[in-house]
C-alpha positions in Angstrom: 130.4 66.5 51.0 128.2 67.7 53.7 126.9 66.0 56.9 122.8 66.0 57.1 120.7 64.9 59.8 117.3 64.4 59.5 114.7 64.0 62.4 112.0 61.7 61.2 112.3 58.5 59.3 109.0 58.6 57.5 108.2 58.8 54.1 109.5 62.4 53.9 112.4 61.8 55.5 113.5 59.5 53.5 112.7 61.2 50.2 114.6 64.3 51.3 117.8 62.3 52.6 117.5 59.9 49.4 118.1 63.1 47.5 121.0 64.3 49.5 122.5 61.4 48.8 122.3 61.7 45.4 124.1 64.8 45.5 127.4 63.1 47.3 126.3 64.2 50.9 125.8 61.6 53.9 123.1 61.5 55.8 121.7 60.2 59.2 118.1 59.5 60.7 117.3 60.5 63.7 114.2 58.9 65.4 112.8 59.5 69.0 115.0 55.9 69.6 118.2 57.5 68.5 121.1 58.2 71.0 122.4 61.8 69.5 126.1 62.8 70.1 126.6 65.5 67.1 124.2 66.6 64.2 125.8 67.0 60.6 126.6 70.8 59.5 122.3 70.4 57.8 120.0 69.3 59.8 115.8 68.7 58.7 112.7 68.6 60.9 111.2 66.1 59.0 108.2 65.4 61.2 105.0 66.9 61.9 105.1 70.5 63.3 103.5 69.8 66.8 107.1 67.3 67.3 109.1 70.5 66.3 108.5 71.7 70.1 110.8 68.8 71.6 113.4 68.6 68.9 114.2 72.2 69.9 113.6 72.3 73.3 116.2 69.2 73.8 118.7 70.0 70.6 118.8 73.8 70.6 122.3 74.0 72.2 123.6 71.6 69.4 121.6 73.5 66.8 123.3 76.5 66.8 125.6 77.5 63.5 123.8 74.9 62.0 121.7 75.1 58.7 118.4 74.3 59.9 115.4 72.8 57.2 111.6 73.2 58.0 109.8 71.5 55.8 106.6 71.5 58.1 103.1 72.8 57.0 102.0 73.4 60.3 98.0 72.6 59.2 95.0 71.7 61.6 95.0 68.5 61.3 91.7 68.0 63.1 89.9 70.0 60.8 92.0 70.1 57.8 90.9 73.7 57.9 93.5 76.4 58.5 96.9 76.7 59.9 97.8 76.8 63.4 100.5 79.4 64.0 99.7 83.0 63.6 98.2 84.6 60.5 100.8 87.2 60.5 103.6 84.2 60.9 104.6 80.6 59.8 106.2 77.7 61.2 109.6 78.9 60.0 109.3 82.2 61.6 108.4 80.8 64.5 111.0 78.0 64.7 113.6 80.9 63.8 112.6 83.1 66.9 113.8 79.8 69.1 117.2 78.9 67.0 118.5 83.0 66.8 121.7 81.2 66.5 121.0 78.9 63.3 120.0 79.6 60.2 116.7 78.3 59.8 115.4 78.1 55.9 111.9 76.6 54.5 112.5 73.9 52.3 111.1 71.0 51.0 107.1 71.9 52.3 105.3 72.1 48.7 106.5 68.9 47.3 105.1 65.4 48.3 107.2 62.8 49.5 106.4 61.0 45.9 107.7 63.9 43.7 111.1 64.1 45.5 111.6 60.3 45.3 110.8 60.4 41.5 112.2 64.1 41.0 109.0 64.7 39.1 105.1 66.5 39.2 102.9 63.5 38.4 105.8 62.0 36.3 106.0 64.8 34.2 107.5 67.7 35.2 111.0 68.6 37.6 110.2 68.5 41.0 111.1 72.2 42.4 112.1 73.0 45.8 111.0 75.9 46.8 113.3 78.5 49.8 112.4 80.7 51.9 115.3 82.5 54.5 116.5 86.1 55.9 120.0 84.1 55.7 120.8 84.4 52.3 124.0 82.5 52.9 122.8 79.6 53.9 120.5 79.4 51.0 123.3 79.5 48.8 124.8 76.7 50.4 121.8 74.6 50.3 121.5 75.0 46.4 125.4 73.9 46.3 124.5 70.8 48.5 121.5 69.7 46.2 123.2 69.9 43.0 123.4 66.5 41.9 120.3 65.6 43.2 118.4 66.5 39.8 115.9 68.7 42.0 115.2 71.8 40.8 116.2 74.8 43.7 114.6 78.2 43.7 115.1 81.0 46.3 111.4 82.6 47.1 113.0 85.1 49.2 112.6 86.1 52.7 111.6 84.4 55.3 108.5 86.5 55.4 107.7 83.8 52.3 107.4 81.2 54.3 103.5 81.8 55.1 103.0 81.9 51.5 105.2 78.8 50.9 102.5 77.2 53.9 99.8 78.3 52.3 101.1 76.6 49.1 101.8 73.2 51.0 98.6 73.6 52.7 96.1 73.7 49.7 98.1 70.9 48.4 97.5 68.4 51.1 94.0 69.6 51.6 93.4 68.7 47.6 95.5 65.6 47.8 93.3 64.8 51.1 90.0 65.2 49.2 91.0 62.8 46.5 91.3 66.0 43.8 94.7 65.1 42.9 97.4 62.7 43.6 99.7 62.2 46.2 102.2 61.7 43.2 100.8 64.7 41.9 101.4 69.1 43.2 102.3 72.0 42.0 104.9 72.7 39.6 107.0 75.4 38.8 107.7 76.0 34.9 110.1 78.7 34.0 
């Protein structure tokens, strides 16, 4: 059993820890109301990317050796029209440079918040999570905390993947945003 924390108690939030949970691992919400004494061994940034900023700048001591989940798509939100980090970065990458002493892995960013509560695409196919981390290890471990969760877990590789992985979560909220598909709806992976 592993200890999660998630910061955020919004829809996403609670899809990701519900799934956690299904796997045999407890988890606690942390909201900006929460007194924090420890984080779990896992901890998510389930909130919008512009909140990522205070999280780290008041937790980073108590972030380090942890396993740490962005599942951000750090899109203008204003214009629904690109991202706002870098072109030749992501959120992850960025996040990493300010946690060198966690492992920081993309997660959780390409599935809606509907597909990981019903662990299905539009009520049809497995929901997939998709990773993206230089810390292989940690990766691993993820993968052994989610079994049980009937998610399906797929390393995309490096944490240079994590741009693509944006670019992924990003064309899905901007079609889900224009009413072309669902929010129960995304992109699947078939093997």
């Amino acid at each position: 059993m592993t200890t999660i924390s998630i910061f955020g108690k919004g829809n996403m939030g609670v899809a990701i820890g519900g799934n956690f949970e299904d796997a045999g691992n407890t988890v606690t919400y942390i909201t900006k109301e929460t007194p924090v004494e420890q984080l779990g061994d896992v901890v998510v940034l389930a909130v919008p990317y512009p909140a990522v900023a205070g999280i780290l700048s008041a937790y980073q001591a108590k972030l380090a050796g942890k396993i740490v989940i962005d599942i951000t798509n750090p899109v203008n939100f204003e214009t629904f029209d690109d991202l706002v980090v870098p072109a030749d970065s992501s959120a992850t990458a960025e996040i990493a440079k300010q946690l060198p002493d966690s492992a920081v892995i993309k997660a959780f960013n390409t599935t809606f918040a509907a597909s990981l509560a019903t662990k299905k695409v539009a009520g049809e196919q497995q929901t997939t999570v998709l990773l993206a981390s230089d810390d292989q290890k940690a990766k691993e471990q993820l993968t052994e905390i989610l079994e049980g969760s009937d998610l399906a877990v797929i390393d995309a590789g490096s944490l240079k993947r994590a741009r693509e992985l944006e670019a992924i979560g990003f064309l899905q909220i901007s079609l889900a945003s224009a009413e072309k598909i669902g929010w129960t709806g995304g992109f699947a992976v078939l093997k």
